[in-house]
FIKOL-880271 format. One record per residue (C-alpha): residue number from 1; residue in one letter; x, y, z. Coordinates in Angstrom, 2 decimals. Layout:
! FIKOL-880271
+-----+----+---------+---------+---------+
:   i : aa :      px :      py :      pz :
+-----+----+---------+---------+---------+
: NUM :  A :       X :       Y :       Z :
...
+-----+----+---------+---------+---------+
//
This chain:
! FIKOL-880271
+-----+----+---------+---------+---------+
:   i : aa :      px :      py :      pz :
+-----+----+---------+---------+---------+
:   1 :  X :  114.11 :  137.81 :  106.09 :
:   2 :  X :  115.31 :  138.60 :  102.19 :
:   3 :  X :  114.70 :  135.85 :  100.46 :
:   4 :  X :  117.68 :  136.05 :   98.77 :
:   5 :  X :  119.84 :  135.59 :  102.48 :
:   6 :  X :  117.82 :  132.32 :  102.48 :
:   7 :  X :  120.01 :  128.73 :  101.43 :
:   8 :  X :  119.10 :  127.20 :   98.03 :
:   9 :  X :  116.59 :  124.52 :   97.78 :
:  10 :  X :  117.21 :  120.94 :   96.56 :
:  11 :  X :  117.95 :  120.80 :   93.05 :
:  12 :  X :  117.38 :  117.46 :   91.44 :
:  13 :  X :  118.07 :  116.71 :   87.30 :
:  14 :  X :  115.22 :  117.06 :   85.56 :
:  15 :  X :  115.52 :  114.37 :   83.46 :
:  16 :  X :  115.10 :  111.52 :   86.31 :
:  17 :  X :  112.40 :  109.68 :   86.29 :
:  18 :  X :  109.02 :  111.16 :   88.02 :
:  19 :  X :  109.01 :  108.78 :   90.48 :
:  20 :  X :  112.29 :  108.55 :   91.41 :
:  21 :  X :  112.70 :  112.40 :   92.07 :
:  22 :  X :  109.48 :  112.34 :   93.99 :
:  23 :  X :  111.47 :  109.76 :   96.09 :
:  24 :  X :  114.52 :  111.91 :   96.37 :
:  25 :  X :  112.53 :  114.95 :   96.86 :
:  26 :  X :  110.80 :  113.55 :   99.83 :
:  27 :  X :  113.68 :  112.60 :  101.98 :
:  28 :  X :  116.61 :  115.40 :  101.86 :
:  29 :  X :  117.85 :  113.92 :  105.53 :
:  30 :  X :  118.92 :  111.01 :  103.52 :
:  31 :  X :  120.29 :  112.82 :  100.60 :
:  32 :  X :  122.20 :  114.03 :  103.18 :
:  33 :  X :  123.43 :  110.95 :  104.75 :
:  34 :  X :  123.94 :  109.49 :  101.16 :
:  35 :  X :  125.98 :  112.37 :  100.46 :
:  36 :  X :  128.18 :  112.13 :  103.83 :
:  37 :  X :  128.82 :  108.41 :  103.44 :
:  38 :  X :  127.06 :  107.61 :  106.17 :
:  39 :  X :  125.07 :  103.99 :  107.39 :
:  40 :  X :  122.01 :  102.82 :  108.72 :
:  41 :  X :  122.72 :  102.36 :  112.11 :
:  42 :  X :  122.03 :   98.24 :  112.69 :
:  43 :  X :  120.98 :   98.61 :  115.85 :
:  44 :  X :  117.90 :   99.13 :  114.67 :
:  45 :  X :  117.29 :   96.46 :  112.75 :
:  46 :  X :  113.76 :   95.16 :  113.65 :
:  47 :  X :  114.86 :   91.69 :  114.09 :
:  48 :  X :  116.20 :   92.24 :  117.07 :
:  49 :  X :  113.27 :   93.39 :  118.38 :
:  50 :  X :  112.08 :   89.76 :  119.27 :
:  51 :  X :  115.22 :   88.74 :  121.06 :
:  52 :  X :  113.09 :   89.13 :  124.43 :
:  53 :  X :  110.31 :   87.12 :  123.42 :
:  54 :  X :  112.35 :   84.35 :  122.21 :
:  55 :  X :  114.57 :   84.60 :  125.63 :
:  56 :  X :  111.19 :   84.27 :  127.29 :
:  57 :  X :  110.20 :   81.37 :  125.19 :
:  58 :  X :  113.13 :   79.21 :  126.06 :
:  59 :  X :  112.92 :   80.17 :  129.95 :
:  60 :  X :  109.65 :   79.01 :  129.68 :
:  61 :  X :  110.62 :   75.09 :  127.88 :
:  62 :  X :  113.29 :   75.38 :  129.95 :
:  63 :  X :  111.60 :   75.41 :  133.24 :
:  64 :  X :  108.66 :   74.57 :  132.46 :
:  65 :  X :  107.03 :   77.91 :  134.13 :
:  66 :  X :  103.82 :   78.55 :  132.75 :
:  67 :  X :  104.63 :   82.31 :  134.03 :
:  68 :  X :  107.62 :   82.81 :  131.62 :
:  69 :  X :  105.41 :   81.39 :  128.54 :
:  70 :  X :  102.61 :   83.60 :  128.80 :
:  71 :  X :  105.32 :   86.28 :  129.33 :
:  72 :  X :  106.88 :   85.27 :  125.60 :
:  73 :  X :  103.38 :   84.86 :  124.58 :
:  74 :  X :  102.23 :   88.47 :  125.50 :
:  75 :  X :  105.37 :   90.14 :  124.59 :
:  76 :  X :  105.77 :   88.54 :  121.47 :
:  77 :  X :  102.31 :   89.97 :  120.21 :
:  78 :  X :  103.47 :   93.08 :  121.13 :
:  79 :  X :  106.53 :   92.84 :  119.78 :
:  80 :  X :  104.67 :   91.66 :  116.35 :
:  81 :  X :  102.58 :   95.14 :  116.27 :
:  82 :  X :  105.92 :   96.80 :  116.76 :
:  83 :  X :  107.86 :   94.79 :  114.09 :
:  84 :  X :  105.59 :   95.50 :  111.55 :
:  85 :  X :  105.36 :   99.24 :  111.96 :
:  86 :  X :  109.19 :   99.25 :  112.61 :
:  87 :  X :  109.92 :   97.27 :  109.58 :
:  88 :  X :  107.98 :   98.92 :  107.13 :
:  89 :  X :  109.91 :  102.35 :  108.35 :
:  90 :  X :  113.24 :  100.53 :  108.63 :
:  91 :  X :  112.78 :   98.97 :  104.78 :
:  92 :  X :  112.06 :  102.10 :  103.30 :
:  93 :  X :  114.61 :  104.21 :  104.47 :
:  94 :  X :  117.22 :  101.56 :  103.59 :
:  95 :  X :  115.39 :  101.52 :   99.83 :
:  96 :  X :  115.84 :  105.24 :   99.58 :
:  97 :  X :  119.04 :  105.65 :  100.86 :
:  98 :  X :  120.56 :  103.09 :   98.33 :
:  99 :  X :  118.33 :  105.25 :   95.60 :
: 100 :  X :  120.59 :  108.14 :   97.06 :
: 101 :  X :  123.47 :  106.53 :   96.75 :
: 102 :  X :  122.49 :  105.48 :   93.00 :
: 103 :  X :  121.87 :  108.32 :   91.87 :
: 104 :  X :  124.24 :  110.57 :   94.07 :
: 105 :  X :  125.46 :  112.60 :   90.83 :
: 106 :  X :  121.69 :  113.66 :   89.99 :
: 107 :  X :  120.75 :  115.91 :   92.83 :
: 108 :  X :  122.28 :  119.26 :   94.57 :
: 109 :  X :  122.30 :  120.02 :   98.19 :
: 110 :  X :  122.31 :  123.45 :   99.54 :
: 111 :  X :  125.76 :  122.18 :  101.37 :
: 112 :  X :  127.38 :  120.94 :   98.18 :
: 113 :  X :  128.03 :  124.95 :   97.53 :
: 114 :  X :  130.15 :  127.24 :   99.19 :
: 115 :  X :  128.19 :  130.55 :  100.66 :
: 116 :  X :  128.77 :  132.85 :   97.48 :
: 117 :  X :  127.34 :  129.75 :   94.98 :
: 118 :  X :  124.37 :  129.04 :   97.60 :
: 119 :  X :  123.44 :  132.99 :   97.27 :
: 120 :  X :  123.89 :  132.92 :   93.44 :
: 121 :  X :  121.74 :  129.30 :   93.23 :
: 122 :  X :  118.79 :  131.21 :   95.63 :
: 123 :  X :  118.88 :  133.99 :   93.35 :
: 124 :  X :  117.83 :  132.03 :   90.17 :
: 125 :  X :  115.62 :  129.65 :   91.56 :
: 126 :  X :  113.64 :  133.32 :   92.95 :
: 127 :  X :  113.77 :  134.56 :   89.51 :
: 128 :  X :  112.06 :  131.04 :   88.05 :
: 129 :  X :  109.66 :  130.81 :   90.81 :
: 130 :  X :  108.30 :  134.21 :   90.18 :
: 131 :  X :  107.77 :  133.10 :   86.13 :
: 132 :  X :  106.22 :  129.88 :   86.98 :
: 133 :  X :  104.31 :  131.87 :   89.59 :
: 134 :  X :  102.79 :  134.32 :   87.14 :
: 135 :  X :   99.47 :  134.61 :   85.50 :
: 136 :  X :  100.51 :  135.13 :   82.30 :
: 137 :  X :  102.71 :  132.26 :   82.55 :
: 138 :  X :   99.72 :  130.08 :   83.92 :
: 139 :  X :   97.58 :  131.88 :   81.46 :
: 140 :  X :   99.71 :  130.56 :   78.49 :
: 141 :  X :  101.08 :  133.81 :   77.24 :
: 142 :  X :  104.66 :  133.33 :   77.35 :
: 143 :  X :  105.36 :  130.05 :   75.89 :
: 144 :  X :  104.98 :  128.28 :   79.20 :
: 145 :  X :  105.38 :  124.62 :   77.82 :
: 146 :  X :  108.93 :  125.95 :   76.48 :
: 147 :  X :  109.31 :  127.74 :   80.28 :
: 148 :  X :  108.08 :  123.89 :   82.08 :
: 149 :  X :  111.06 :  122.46 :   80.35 :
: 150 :  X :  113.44 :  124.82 :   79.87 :
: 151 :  X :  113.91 :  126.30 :   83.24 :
: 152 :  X :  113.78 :  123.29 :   85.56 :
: 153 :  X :  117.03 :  122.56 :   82.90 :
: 154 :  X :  118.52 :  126.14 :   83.23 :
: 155 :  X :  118.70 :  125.46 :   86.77 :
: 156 :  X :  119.83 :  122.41 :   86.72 :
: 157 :  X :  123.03 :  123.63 :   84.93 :
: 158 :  X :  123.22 :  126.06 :   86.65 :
: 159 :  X :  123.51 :  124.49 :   89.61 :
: 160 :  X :  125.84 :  121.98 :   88.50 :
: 161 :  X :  128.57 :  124.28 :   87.44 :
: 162 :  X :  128.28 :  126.50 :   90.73 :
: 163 :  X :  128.93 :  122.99 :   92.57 :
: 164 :  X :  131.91 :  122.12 :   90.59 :
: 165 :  X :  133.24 :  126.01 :   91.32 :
: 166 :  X :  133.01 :  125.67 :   94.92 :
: 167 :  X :  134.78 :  121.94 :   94.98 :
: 168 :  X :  137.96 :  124.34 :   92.85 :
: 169 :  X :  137.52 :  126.93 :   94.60 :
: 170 :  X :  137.74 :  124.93 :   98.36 :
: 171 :  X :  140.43 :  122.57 :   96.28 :
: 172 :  X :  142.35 :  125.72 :   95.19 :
: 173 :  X :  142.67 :  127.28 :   99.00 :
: 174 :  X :  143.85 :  124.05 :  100.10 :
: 175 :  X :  147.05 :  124.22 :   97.50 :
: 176 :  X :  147.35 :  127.83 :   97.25 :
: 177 :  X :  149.16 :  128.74 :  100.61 :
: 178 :  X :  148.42 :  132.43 :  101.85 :
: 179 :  X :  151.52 :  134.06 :  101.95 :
: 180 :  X :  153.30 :  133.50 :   98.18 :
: 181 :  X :  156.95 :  134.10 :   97.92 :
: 182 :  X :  158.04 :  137.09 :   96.14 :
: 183 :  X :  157.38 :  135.89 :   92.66 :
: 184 :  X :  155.17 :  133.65 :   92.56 :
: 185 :  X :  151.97 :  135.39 :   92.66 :
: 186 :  X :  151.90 :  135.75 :   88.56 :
: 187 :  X :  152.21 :  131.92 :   88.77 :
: 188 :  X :  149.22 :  131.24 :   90.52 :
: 189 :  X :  147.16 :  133.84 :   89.07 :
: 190 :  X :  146.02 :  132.36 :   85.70 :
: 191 :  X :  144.06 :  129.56 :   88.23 :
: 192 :  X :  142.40 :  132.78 :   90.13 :
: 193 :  X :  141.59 :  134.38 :   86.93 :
: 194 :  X :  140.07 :  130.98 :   85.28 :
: 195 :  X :  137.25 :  130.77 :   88.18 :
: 196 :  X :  136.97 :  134.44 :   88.65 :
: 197 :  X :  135.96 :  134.16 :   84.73 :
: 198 :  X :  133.42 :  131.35 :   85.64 :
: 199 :  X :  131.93 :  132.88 :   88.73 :
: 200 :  X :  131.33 :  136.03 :   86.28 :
: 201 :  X :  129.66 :  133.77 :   83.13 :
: 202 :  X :  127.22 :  132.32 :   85.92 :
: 203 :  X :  126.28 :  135.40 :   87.35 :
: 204 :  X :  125.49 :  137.03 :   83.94 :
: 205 :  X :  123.59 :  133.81 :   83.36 :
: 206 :  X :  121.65 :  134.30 :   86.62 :
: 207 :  X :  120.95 :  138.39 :   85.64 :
: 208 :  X :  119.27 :  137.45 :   82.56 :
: 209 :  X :  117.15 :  135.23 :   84.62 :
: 210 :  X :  116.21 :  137.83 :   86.67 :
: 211 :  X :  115.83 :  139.94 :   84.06 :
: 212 :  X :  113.45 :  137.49 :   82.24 :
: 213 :  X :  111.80 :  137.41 :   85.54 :
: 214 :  X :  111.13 :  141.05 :   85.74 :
: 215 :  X :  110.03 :  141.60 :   82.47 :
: 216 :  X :  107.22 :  138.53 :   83.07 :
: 217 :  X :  106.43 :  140.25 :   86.49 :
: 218 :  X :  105.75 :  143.74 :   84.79 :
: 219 :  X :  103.53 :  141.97 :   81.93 :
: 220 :  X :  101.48 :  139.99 :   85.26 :
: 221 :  X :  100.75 :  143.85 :   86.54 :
: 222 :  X :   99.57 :  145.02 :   83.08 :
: 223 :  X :   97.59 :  142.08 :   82.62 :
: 224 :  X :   95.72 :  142.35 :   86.12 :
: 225 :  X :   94.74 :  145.51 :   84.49 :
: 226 :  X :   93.80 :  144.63 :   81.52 :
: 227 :  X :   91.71 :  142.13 :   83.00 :
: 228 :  X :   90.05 :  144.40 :   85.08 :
: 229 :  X :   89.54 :  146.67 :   82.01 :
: 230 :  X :   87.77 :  143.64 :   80.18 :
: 231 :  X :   85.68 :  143.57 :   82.73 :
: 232 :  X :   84.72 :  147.17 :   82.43 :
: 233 :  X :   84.44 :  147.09 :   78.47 :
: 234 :  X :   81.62 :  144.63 :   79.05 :
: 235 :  X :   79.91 :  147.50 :   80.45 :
: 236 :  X :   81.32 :  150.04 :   77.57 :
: 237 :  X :   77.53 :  150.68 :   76.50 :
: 238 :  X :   76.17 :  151.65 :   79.71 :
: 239 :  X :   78.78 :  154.38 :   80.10 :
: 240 :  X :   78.31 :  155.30 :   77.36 :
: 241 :  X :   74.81 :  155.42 :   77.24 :
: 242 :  X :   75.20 :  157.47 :   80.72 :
: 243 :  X :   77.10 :  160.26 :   78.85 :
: 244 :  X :   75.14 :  160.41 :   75.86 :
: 245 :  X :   72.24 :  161.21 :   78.02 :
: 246 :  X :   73.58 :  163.73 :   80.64 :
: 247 :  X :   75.87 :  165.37 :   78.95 :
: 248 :  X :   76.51 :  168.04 :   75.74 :
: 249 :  X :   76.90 :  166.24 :   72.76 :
: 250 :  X :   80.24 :  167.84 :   71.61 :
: 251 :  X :   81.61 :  166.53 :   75.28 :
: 252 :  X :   79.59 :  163.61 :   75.05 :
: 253 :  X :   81.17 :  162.23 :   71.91 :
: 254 :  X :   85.05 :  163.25 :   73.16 :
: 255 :  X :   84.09 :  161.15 :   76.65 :
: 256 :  X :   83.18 :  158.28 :   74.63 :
: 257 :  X :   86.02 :  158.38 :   72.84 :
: 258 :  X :   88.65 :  158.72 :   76.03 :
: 259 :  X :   87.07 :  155.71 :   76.93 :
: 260 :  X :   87.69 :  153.56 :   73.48 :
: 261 :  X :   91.06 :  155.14 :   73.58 :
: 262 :  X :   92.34 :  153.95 :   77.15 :
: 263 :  X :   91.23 :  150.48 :   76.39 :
: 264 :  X :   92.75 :  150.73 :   73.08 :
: 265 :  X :   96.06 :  151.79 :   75.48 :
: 266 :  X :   95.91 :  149.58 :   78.24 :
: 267 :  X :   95.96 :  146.74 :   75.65 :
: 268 :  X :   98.63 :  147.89 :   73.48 :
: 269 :  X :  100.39 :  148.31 :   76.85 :
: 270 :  X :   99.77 :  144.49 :   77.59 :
: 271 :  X :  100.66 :  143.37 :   74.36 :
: 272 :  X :  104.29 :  145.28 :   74.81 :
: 273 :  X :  104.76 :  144.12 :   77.74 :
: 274 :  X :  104.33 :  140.40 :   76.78 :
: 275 :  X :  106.54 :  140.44 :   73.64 :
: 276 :  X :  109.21 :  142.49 :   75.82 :
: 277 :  X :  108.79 :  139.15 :   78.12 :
: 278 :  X :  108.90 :  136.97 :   75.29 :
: 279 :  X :  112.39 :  138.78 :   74.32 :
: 280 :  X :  114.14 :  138.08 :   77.66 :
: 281 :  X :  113.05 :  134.69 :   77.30 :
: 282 :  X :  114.80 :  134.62 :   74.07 :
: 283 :  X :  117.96 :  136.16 :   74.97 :
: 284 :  X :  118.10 :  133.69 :   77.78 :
: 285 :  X :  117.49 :  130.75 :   75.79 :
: 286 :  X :  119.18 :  131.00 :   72.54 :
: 287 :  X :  122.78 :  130.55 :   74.54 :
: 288 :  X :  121.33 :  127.57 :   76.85 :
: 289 :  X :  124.17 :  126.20 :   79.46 :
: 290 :  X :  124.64 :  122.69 :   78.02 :
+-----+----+---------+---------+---------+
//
Protein backbone atom coordinates (compact mmCIF):
# COMPACT_ATOMS: atom_id res chain seq x y z
CA UNK A 1 0.00 0.00 0.00
CA UNK A 2 1.35 3.87 -0.69
CA UNK A 3 2.32 5.06 2.24
CA UNK A 4 0.89 8.12 1.66
CA UNK A 5 -3.02 6.29 1.49
CA UNK A 6 -1.97 5.26 5.04
CA UNK A 7 -3.79 7.49 8.28
CA UNK A 8 -1.44 9.84 10.18
CA UNK A 9 0.25 8.74 13.25
CA UNK A 10 -0.21 10.22 16.75
CA UNK A 11 1.13 13.54 17.02
CA UNK A 12 1.89 14.66 20.52
CA UNK A 13 3.51 18.51 21.43
CA UNK A 14 6.85 18.33 21.70
CA UNK A 15 7.30 20.32 24.45
CA UNK A 16 5.54 17.83 27.11
CA UNK A 17 7.41 16.40 29.38
CA UNK A 18 9.44 13.01 28.37
CA UNK A 19 7.64 11.06 30.52
CA UNK A 20 4.43 12.14 30.13
CA UNK A 21 4.42 11.69 26.23
CA UNK A 22 5.95 8.30 26.69
CA UNK A 23 2.70 7.77 28.74
CA UNK A 24 0.46 9.19 26.10
CA UNK A 25 2.34 7.55 23.41
CA UNK A 26 1.83 4.17 24.87
CA UNK A 27 -1.87 4.04 25.16
CA UNK A 28 -3.67 5.70 21.92
CA UNK A 29 -7.00 3.41 22.90
CA UNK A 30 -7.27 5.78 25.73
CA UNK A 31 -6.42 8.90 23.93
CA UNK A 32 -9.18 7.79 22.24
CA UNK A 33 -11.61 7.30 24.94
CA UNK A 34 -10.28 10.60 26.55
CA UNK A 35 -11.03 12.23 23.43
CA UNK A 36 -14.73 10.69 23.05
CA UNK A 37 -15.70 11.49 26.63
CA UNK A 38 -15.94 8.28 27.52
CA UNK A 39 -15.66 6.28 31.32
CA UNK A 40 -14.13 3.51 32.89
CA UNK A 41 -16.69 1.12 32.97
CA UNK A 42 -17.19 0.40 37.10
CA UNK A 43 -18.04 -2.81 36.69
CA UNK A 44 -14.79 -3.59 36.78
CA UNK A 45 -13.71 -2.25 39.64
CA UNK A 46 -11.58 -4.93 41.45
CA UNK A 47 -13.34 -4.55 44.65
CA UNK A 48 -16.00 -6.28 43.67
CA UNK A 49 -14.14 -9.05 42.93
CA UNK A 50 -14.33 -10.33 46.64
CA UNK A 51 -18.05 -10.01 46.98
CA UNK A 52 -18.14 -14.00 46.71
CA UNK A 53 -15.69 -14.66 49.23
CA UNK A 54 -17.16 -12.42 51.69
CA UNK A 55 -20.82 -14.01 50.83
CA UNK A 56 -19.07 -17.26 51.60
CA UNK A 57 -17.62 -15.99 54.77
CA UNK A 58 -20.86 -14.98 56.35
CA UNK A 59 -22.69 -18.34 55.15
CA UNK A 60 -20.11 -19.92 56.87
CA UNK A 61 -20.59 -17.75 60.68
CA UNK A 62 -23.86 -17.97 59.79
CA UNK A 63 -24.32 -21.63 59.82
CA UNK A 64 -21.65 -22.62 61.20
CA UNK A 65 -20.67 -25.03 58.07
CA UNK A 66 -17.18 -25.72 58.07
CA UNK A 67 -17.88 -26.45 54.14
CA UNK A 68 -18.86 -22.80 53.33
CA UNK A 69 -15.60 -21.44 55.32
CA UNK A 70 -13.09 -23.31 53.59
CA UNK A 71 -15.09 -22.32 50.47
CA UNK A 72 -14.46 -18.32 51.47
CA UNK A 73 -11.13 -19.44 52.53
CA UNK A 74 -10.07 -20.97 49.10
CA UNK A 75 -11.79 -18.51 47.01
CA UNK A 76 -10.67 -15.65 48.74
CA UNK A 77 -6.90 -16.61 48.00
CA UNK A 78 -7.80 -16.83 44.69
CA UNK A 79 -9.57 -13.98 44.50
CA UNK A 80 -6.36 -12.15 46.22
CA UNK A 81 -3.99 -13.38 43.15
CA UNK A 82 -6.68 -11.97 40.93
CA UNK A 83 -7.12 -8.60 42.78
CA UNK A 84 -3.73 -7.81 42.64
CA UNK A 85 -3.11 -8.40 38.97
CA UNK A 86 -6.56 -6.79 38.27
CA UNK A 87 -5.82 -3.80 40.31
CA UNK A 88 -2.59 -2.93 39.19
CA UNK A 89 -4.22 -2.97 35.41
CA UNK A 90 -7.39 -1.27 36.62
CA UNK A 91 -5.15 1.71 38.50
CA UNK A 92 -3.18 2.42 35.66
CA UNK A 93 -5.52 2.81 33.07
CA UNK A 94 -7.62 5.09 35.30
CA UNK A 95 -4.04 7.18 35.92
CA UNK A 96 -3.60 7.51 32.20
CA UNK A 97 -6.84 8.23 31.17
CA UNK A 98 -7.11 11.27 33.62
CA UNK A 99 -3.40 12.19 32.07
CA UNK A 100 -5.52 12.16 28.74
CA UNK A 101 -7.97 14.08 29.86
CA UNK A 102 -5.27 16.67 31.33
CA UNK A 103 -3.63 17.16 28.72
CA UNK A 104 -6.37 16.59 25.95
CA UNK A 105 -5.18 19.88 23.98
CA UNK A 106 -1.48 18.42 23.64
CA UNK A 107 -1.89 15.47 21.37
CA UNK A 108 -3.50 14.77 17.70
CA UNK A 109 -5.40 11.77 16.69
CA UNK A 110 -5.55 10.53 13.22
CA UNK A 111 -9.59 11.01 13.76
CA UNK A 112 -9.35 14.59 14.93
CA UNK A 113 -8.79 15.35 10.92
CA UNK A 114 -11.02 15.10 8.20
CA UNK A 115 -9.67 12.66 5.17
CA UNK A 116 -7.95 15.53 3.04
CA UNK A 117 -5.95 16.90 6.51
CA UNK A 118 -5.13 13.09 7.52
CA UNK A 119 -3.48 12.71 3.81
CA UNK A 120 -1.72 16.13 4.08
CA UNK A 121 -0.51 15.21 8.02
CA UNK A 122 0.87 11.51 6.46
CA UNK A 123 2.57 13.35 3.88
CA UNK A 124 4.85 15.45 6.21
CA UNK A 125 5.44 13.15 8.82
CA UNK A 126 6.92 10.75 5.44
CA UNK A 127 8.96 13.62 4.45
CA UNK A 128 10.53 13.99 8.31
CA UNK A 129 10.89 10.37 8.74
CA UNK A 130 12.95 10.01 5.67
CA UNK A 131 15.45 13.10 7.14
CA UNK A 132 15.64 11.64 10.50
CA UNK A 133 16.09 8.33 8.68
CA UNK A 134 19.13 9.43 6.71
CA UNK A 135 22.79 8.90 7.09
CA UNK A 136 23.82 12.11 6.64
CA UNK A 137 21.39 13.24 9.08
CA UNK A 138 22.66 10.50 11.62
CA UNK A 139 26.08 11.28 10.39
CA UNK A 140 25.78 14.97 11.54
CA UNK A 141 25.95 16.66 8.21
CA UNK A 142 22.91 18.59 8.07
CA UNK A 143 22.57 20.31 11.28
CA UNK A 144 20.71 17.43 12.85
CA UNK A 145 20.50 18.93 16.48
CA UNK A 146 18.61 21.98 14.67
CA UNK A 147 16.50 18.99 12.58
CA UNK A 148 15.80 16.94 16.43
CA UNK A 149 14.10 20.10 17.46
CA UNK A 150 12.87 21.75 14.78
CA UNK A 151 10.87 19.18 13.00
CA UNK A 152 9.14 17.29 15.82
CA UNK A 153 7.86 21.35 16.18
CA UNK A 154 7.11 21.78 12.38
CA UNK A 155 4.86 18.98 12.77
CA UNK A 156 3.43 19.77 15.58
CA UNK A 157 2.06 23.00 13.97
CA UNK A 158 1.38 21.60 11.43
CA UNK A 159 -0.79 19.37 12.71
CA UNK A 160 -2.51 21.69 14.87
CA UNK A 161 -3.71 24.02 12.23
CA UNK A 162 -4.92 21.06 9.85
CA UNK A 163 -7.10 20.03 13.06
CA UNK A 164 -8.57 23.37 13.56
CA UNK A 165 -9.36 23.38 9.46
CA UNK A 166 -11.24 20.29 9.58
CA UNK A 167 -13.37 21.36 12.94
CA UNK A 168 -14.33 24.82 10.20
CA UNK A 169 -14.49 23.05 7.60
CA UNK A 170 -17.12 20.13 9.26
CA UNK A 171 -18.56 23.44 11.27
CA UNK A 172 -18.95 25.31 7.94
CA UNK A 173 -21.06 22.28 6.07
CA UNK A 174 -23.20 22.16 8.97
CA UNK A 175 -24.31 26.09 8.46
CA UNK A 176 -23.76 26.34 4.87
CA UNK A 177 -26.95 24.56 3.43
CA UNK A 178 -26.38 22.98 -0.16
CA UNK A 179 -28.65 24.58 -2.30
CA UNK A 180 -28.09 28.72 -1.77
CA UNK A 181 -30.79 30.97 -2.96
CA UNK A 182 -30.14 32.94 -5.95
CA UNK A 183 -27.88 35.49 -4.41
CA UNK A 184 -26.43 34.40 -1.83
CA UNK A 185 -23.59 32.47 -3.00
CA UNK A 186 -21.18 35.80 -3.05
CA UNK A 187 -22.23 35.94 0.65
CA UNK A 188 -20.91 32.83 1.69
CA UNK A 189 -17.97 32.78 -0.42
CA UNK A 190 -15.42 34.97 1.48
CA UNK A 191 -15.75 31.88 4.37
CA UNK A 192 -14.89 29.27 1.35
CA UNK A 193 -12.16 31.40 0.14
CA UNK A 194 -10.62 32.03 3.86
CA UNK A 195 -9.99 28.05 4.33
CA UNK A 196 -9.37 27.38 0.73
CA UNK A 197 -6.41 30.06 1.46
CA UNK A 198 -5.37 27.98 4.59
CA UNK A 199 -5.61 24.54 3.11
CA UNK A 200 -3.19 26.11 0.29
CA UNK A 201 -0.49 27.86 3.02
CA UNK A 202 -0.33 24.23 4.65
CA UNK A 203 0.19 22.41 1.68
CA UNK A 204 3.02 24.73 0.46
CA UNK A 205 4.30 24.25 3.99
CA UNK A 206 4.14 20.45 3.59
CA UNK A 207 5.99 20.72 -0.24
CA UNK A 208 8.90 22.36 1.18
CA UNK A 209 9.08 19.54 3.58
CA UNK A 210 9.15 17.23 1.04
CA UNK A 211 11.30 19.10 -0.79
CA UNK A 212 13.80 19.35 2.15
CA UNK A 213 13.28 15.70 2.26
CA UNK A 214 14.37 15.02 -1.21
CA UNK A 215 17.18 17.09 -1.33
CA UNK A 216 18.58 15.13 2.11
CA UNK A 217 17.61 11.80 0.31
CA UNK A 218 19.74 12.69 -2.88
CA UNK A 219 22.82 13.87 -0.56
CA UNK A 220 22.26 10.04 1.48
CA UNK A 221 22.83 8.44 -2.28
CA UNK A 222 25.92 10.58 -2.98
CA UNK A 223 27.26 9.96 0.27
CA UNK A 224 26.87 6.00 0.07
CA UNK A 225 29.13 6.69 -2.76
CA UNK A 226 31.40 8.65 -1.51
CA UNK A 227 31.81 6.33 1.19
CA UNK A 228 32.41 3.61 -0.92
CA UNK A 229 34.94 5.78 -2.84
CA UNK A 230 36.85 6.40 0.56
CA UNK A 231 37.11 3.12 0.80
CA UNK A 232 38.70 2.70 -2.56
CA UNK A 233 41.12 5.82 -2.15
CA UNK A 234 42.64 3.84 0.71
CA UNK A 235 43.77 1.62 -1.93
CA UNK A 236 44.69 4.71 -4.45
CA UNK A 237 48.47 3.44 -4.37
CA UNK A 238 47.95 -0.01 -5.33
CA UNK A 239 46.10 1.03 -8.48
CA UNK A 240 48.18 3.00 -9.11
CA UNK A 241 51.11 1.13 -8.63
CA UNK A 242 49.21 -1.60 -10.96
CA UNK A 243 49.22 0.91 -13.89
CA UNK A 244 52.50 2.28 -13.49
CA UNK A 245 53.79 -1.17 -13.95
CA UNK A 246 51.69 -2.67 -16.84
CA UNK A 247 51.07 -0.04 -18.72
CA UNK A 248 52.83 2.88 -21.21
CA UNK A 249 53.85 5.62 -19.29
CA UNK A 250 52.08 8.39 -21.35
CA UNK A 251 48.68 6.18 -20.55
CA UNK A 252 49.92 5.34 -17.33
CA UNK A 253 50.15 8.86 -16.01
CA UNK A 254 46.50 9.98 -17.75
CA UNK A 255 44.94 6.63 -15.78
CA UNK A 256 46.30 7.88 -12.66
CA UNK A 257 45.01 10.96 -13.10
CA UNK A 258 41.17 9.79 -14.11
CA UNK A 259 41.40 8.26 -10.94
CA UNK A 260 42.44 11.54 -8.69
CA UNK A 261 39.94 13.30 -10.82
CA UNK A 262 36.69 11.11 -10.12
CA UNK A 263 37.39 11.23 -6.46
CA UNK A 264 38.05 14.82 -6.73
CA UNK A 265 34.23 14.65 -8.50
CA UNK A 266 32.41 12.37 -6.50
CA UNK A 267 33.31 14.63 -3.53
CA UNK A 268 32.56 17.89 -4.96
CA UNK A 269 29.33 16.08 -5.91
CA UNK A 270 28.74 15.25 -2.09
CA UNK A 271 29.62 18.46 -0.92
CA UNK A 272 26.77 20.07 -3.43
CA UNK A 273 24.54 17.95 -2.58
CA UNK A 274 24.76 18.63 1.21
CA UNK A 275 24.73 22.47 1.03
CA UNK A 276 21.72 22.09 -1.59
CA UNK A 277 20.17 20.07 1.60
CA UNK A 278 21.28 22.55 3.93
CA UNK A 279 19.32 25.25 1.63
CA UNK A 280 15.91 23.50 1.79
CA UNK A 281 16.39 23.31 5.32
CA UNK A 282 16.76 26.96 5.34
CA UNK A 283 13.98 27.94 3.22
CA UNK A 284 11.85 25.78 5.42
CA UNK A 285 12.92 27.19 8.56
CA UNK A 286 13.42 30.81 8.27
CA UNK A 287 9.30 31.20 7.96
CA UNK A 288 8.66 28.58 10.97
CA UNK A 289 4.65 28.08 11.65
CA UNK A 290 4.45 29.64 15.13
Amino acid sequence: MDPRALPPRLVIDPSLHPEISVELRSSPHILRMARSGSRMDTTLNPALLFVLPGFLLMLSVLTGNLLFYLASVGSGLMVLIRWMAVDTSYRSTRRRLRLAREHANQYILPEDLDRPCQMLLRRAQNAVEAIMGSQVHKAGLIDSIDNQVSLPEEIWQISQRLRKLSSMHAEQGRIIPRELPSGMEDAFKPYTTALDAAWTSLSRRVRHLEKYAKQVLKADKVYHAHLRLEALAAKTPEYQQLIAETVRDELAHERIRELSDQAAHVRKLFEESILQARQAAGELLRSPLT
